[in-house]
C-alpha positions in Angstrom: 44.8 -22.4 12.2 41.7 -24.3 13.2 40.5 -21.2 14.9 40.7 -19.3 11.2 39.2 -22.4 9.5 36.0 -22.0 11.6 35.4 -18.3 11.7 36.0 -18.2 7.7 33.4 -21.4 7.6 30.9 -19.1 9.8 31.2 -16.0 7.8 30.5 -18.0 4.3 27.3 -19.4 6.3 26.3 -16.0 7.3 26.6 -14.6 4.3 24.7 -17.6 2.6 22.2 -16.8 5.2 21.4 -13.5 4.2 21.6 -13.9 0.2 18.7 -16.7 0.6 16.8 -14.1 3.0 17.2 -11.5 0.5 16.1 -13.6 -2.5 12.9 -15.0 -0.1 12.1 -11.9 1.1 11.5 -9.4 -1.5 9.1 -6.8 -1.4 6.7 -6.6 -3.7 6.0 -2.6 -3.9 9.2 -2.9 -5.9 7.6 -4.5 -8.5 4.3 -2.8 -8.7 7.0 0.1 -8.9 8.6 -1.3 -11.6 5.2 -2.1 -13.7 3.9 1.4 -13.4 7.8 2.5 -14.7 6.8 0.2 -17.5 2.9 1.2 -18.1 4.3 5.3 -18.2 7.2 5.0 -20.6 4.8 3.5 -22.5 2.4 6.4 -22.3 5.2 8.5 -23.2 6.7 6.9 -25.7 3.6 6.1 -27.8 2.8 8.4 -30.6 -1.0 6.6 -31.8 -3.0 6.9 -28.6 -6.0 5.9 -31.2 -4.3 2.2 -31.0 -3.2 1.7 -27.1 -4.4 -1.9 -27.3 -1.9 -2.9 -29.5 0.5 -0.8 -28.0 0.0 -2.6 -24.4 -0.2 -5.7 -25.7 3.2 -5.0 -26.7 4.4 -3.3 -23.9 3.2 -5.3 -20.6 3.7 -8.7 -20.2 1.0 -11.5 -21.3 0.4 -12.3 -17.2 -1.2 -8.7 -16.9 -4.7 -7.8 -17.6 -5.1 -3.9 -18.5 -7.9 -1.4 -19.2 -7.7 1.8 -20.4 -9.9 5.0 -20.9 -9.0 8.4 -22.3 -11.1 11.2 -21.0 -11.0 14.7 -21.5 -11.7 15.5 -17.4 -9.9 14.4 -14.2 -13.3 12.3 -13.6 -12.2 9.1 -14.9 -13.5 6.4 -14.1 -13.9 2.6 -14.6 -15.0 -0.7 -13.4 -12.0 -2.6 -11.8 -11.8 -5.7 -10.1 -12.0 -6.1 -6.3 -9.5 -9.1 -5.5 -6.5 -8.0 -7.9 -3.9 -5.8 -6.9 -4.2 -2.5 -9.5 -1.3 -0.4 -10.8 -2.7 2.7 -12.0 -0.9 5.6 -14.4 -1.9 8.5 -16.2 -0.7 11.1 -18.6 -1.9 14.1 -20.3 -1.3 14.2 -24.4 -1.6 17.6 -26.3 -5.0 17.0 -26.9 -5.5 17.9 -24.3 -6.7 14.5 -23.0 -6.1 12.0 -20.1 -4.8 8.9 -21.0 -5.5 6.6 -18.2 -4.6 2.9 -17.8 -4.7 0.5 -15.1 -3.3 -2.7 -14.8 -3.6 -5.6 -12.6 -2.7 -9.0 -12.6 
């Protein structure tokens, strides 16, 4: 019975183990992931591309910084910070123009 008691005791600490390794040791392409998910459905979904600031403001959260250009060639181009990690995503409306935004926190 004692035997039970201690494998059943190492199994729960293993599997503590793991969870806390898991939750320490996330990666953080997943997020960038997640925030150019975010930054594209909002492209998609926006019908004014005349009033994008607005419409990021709403969309991104406060602790992002964004900047966005529409262009009507692939050469777009703007000045972005060095230090900050930038999430970059583009779509084409019927204009036909790109819609390009970048964000970076």
């Amino acid at each position: 019975m004692k035997a039970m008691a201690n494998i059943i005791e190492a199994v729960i600490g293993a599997m503590i183990i793991l969870g806390a390794m898991m939750f320490l040791f996330t990666s953080q392409p997943i997020q960038e992931q997640d925030m150019y998910d975010t930054v594209y459905n909002c492209l998609i979904h926006s019908k004014d591309y005349t009033n994008m600031e607005t419409v990021f403001g709403q969309c991104i959260p406060s602790t992002y910084d964004f900047q966005m250009k529409t262009c009507t060639t692939t050469e777009c181009m703007t000045t972005l910070p060095s230090d900050k990690t930038i999430i970059s995503a583009e779509y084409i409306d019927s204009g036909p123009e790109l819609i390009k935004v970048w964000v970076y926190k």
